[in-house]
N, C-alpha and C positions, 0 to 999 in steps of 0.2 A: 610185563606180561599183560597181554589183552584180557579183560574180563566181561564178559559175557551174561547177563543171566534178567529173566521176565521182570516186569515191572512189581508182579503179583506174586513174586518169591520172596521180596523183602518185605518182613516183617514191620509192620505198624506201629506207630506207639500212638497211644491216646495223650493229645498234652492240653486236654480238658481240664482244668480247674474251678467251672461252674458261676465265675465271675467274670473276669477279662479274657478267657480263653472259652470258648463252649463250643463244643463240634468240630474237632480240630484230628485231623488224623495226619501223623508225619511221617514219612518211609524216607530213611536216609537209601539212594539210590546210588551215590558216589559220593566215598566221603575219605573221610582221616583211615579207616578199616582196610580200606582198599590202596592204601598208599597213596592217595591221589594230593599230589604238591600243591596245588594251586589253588582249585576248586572242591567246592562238594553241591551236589545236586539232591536235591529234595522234593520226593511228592508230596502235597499238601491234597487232604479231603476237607471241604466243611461242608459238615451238614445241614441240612434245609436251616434257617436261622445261627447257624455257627455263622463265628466271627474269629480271628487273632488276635491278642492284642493290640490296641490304641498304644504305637513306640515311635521309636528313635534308635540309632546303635551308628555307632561308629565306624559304619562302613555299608558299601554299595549292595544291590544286587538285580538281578533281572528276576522277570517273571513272564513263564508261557501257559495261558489260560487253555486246558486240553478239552473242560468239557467245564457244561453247565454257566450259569449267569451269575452274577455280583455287580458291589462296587467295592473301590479302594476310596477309604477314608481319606485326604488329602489335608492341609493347611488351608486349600481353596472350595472344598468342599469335595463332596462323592460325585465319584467319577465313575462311569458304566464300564463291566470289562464284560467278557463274551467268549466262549471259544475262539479260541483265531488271537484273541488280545495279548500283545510284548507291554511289557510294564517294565522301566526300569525307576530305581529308587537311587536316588542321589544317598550318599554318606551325608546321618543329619536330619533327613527326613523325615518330619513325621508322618503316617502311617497305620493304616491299620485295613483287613480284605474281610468283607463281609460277601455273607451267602443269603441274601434277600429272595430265592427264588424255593420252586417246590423240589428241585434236582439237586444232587451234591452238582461242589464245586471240587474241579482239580484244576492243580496247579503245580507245574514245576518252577524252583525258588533255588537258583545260582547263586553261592555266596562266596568269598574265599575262604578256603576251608579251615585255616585257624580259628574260622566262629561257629563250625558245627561242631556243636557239644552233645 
C-alpha cells in the first residue's frame, strides 16, 4: 500500500545528549514502521551550532541538504554542504554534519533500514 503523509506530521525525537550529539532533531519519514524492506528515510534538523556525532558504522548512506549551510567532518577535513548538496558516505567512513551557520540545517539521511532503530 502506498503511503502518503506531510513531512511535518512525523513526530521528532530529540537525540540530543549535550556532548557528541547537540541540536539534533530526527523524524524517521520511511522506516521499519511502514514496512519499508530496503530503506528508511530520515529528516535530520541541527540547530545553529548542532552537530552529530564524530562515527563510523557499518554501512553506506546518502545525504540531501533541503535547506540551510554546514559541513561534513571528513578523514580529509570539512567539507562545505548547502542546500542543493548529495553527500554520499562510504560503509567505514568516518564522519560527522555540523551546523556552523545562524539557520537550521535539514537533511534527509538514506540508510538501509535494518539500522534504523
Amino acid at each position: 500500500m502506498v503511503i502518503v503523509r506531510e513531512m511535518t506530521e512525523v513526530q521528532s525525537t530529540d537525540m540530543s545528549n549535550g556532548a557528541e550529539i547537540v541540536g539534533v532533531l530526527k523524524r524517521v519519514l520511511v522506516g521499519p514502521s511502514d514496512g519499508a524492506p530496503t530503506f528508511a528515510v530520515r529528516l535530520f534538523t541541527l540547530t545553529p551550532g548542532g552537530h552529530t556525532p564524530a562515527h563510523t558504522h557499518p554501512f553506506e548512506h546518502g545525504v540531501v541538504v533541503l535547506r540551510g549551510r554546514g559541513t561534513v567532518l571528513t578523514t580529509t577535513g570539512l567539507v562545505p554542504i548547502q542546500e542543493g548538496s548529495v553527500v554520499f558516505v562510504p560503509s567505514g567512513d568516518y564522519h560527522q554534519f555540523r551546523n556552523g551557520g545562524p539557520e537550521r540545517l535539514d537533511f534527509l539521511c538514506i540508510i538501509p533500514v535494518q539500522h534504523e532503530i
